[in-house]
C-alpha positions as CSV (number, residue, x, y, z in Angstrom):
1,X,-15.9,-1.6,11.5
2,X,-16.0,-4.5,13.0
3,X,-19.8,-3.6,14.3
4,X,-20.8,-2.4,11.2
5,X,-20.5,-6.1,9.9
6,X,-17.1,-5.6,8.5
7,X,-14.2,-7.7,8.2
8,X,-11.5,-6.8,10.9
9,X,-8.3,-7.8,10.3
10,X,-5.1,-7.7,12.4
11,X,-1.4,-8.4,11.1
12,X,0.5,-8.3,14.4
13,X,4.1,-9.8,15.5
14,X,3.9,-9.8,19.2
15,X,1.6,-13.1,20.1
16,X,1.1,-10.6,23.9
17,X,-1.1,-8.6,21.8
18,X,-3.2,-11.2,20.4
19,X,-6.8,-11.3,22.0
20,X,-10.1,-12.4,21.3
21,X,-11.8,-9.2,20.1
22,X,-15.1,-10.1,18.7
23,X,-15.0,-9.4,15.1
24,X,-11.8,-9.2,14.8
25,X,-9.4,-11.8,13.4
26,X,-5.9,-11.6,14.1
27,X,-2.7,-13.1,11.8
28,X,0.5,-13.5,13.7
29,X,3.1,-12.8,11.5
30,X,6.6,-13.1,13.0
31,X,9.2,-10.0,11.9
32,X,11.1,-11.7,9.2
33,X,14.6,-9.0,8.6
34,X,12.9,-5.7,9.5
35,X,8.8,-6.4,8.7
36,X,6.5,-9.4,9.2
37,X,7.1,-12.2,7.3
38,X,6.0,-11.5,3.7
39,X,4.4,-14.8,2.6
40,X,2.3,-14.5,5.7
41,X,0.9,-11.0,5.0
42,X,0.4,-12.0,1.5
43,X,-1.4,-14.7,2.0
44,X,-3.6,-12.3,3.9
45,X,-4.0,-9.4,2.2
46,X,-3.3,-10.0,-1.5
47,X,-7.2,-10.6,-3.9
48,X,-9.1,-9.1,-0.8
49,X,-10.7,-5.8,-1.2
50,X,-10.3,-3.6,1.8
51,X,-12.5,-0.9,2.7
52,X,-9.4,0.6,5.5
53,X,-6.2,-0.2,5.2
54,X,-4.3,1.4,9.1
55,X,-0.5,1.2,8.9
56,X,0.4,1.7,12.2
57,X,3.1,-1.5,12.9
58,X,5.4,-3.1,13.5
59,X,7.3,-0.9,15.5
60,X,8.7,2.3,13.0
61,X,12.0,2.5,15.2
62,X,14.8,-0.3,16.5
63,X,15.4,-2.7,14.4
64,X,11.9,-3.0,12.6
65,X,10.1,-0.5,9.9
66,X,7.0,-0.3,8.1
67,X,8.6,0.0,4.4
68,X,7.8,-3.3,3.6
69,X,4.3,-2.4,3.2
70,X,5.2,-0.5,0.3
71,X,6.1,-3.6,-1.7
72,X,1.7,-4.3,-1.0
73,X,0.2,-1.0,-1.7
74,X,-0.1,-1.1,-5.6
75,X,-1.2,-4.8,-5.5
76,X,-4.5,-4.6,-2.8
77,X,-7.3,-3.1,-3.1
78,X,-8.5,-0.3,-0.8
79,X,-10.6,2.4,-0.8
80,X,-8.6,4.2,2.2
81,X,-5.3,4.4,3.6
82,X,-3.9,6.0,6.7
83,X,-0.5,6.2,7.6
84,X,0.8,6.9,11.6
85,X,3.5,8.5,12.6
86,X,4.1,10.1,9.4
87,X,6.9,12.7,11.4
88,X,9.3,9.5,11.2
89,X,11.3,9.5,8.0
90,X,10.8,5.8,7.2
91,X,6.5,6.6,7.5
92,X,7.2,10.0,5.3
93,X,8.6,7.3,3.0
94,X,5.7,5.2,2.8
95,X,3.2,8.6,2.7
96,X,5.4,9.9,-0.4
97,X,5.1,6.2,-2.4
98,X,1.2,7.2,-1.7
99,X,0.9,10.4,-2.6
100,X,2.6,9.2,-5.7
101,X,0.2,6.9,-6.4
102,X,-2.6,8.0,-9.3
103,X,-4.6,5.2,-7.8
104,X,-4.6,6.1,-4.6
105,X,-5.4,10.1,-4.9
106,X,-7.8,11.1,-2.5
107,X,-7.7,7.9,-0.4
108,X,-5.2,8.9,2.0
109,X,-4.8,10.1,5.6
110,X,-1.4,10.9,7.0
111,X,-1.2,11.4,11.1
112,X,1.5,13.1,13.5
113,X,1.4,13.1,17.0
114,X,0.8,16.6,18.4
């Protein structure tokens, strides 16, 4: 994407992981309870139009999930979503809440490991 002249970005708790990649800009949002800190990612995400939107973090196991991304996916606007891990109950969650969505019909890609 980011070659293609798109905006890149990251939401990621662990600072370790944050490099310079060019085109990509990364947000460091601390886990606040079991998800990133919410004002953070919605300061990031919410009246910007996203052409992917990867769920893939944090961690889906331990003491951190993914459902708070749920409280985000009727407000943003996307034209695809893809969920990993989707074999975890807390991702099948999060895939269900989609699937669910009339907006979000046909915009969806749900991965398992092999």
């Amino acid at each position: 994407f980011a070659a293609a002249g798109r905006l890149v970005i990251a939401i990621e708790h662990d600072q370790r992981y944050i490099k310079p990649i060019v085109g990509v800009t990364f947000v460091h949002a601390p886990i606040a309870g079991k998800w990133y800190d919410r004002q953070i990612v919605s300061n990031t995400i919410t009246g910007r139009r996203f052409d992917l939107v990867l769920i893939d973090g944090p961690k889906g196991y331990g003491q951190t999930d993914r459902l708070g991304m749920l409280d985000f996916i009727e407000s943003i606007q996307l034209r695809w979503i893809v969920v990993d891990d989707v074999n975890r109950p807390k991702e099948k969650r999060i895939a269900d809440a989609i699937k669910g969505s009339k907006r979000l019909i046909g915009r969806a890609c749900f991965c398992e490991p092999p």
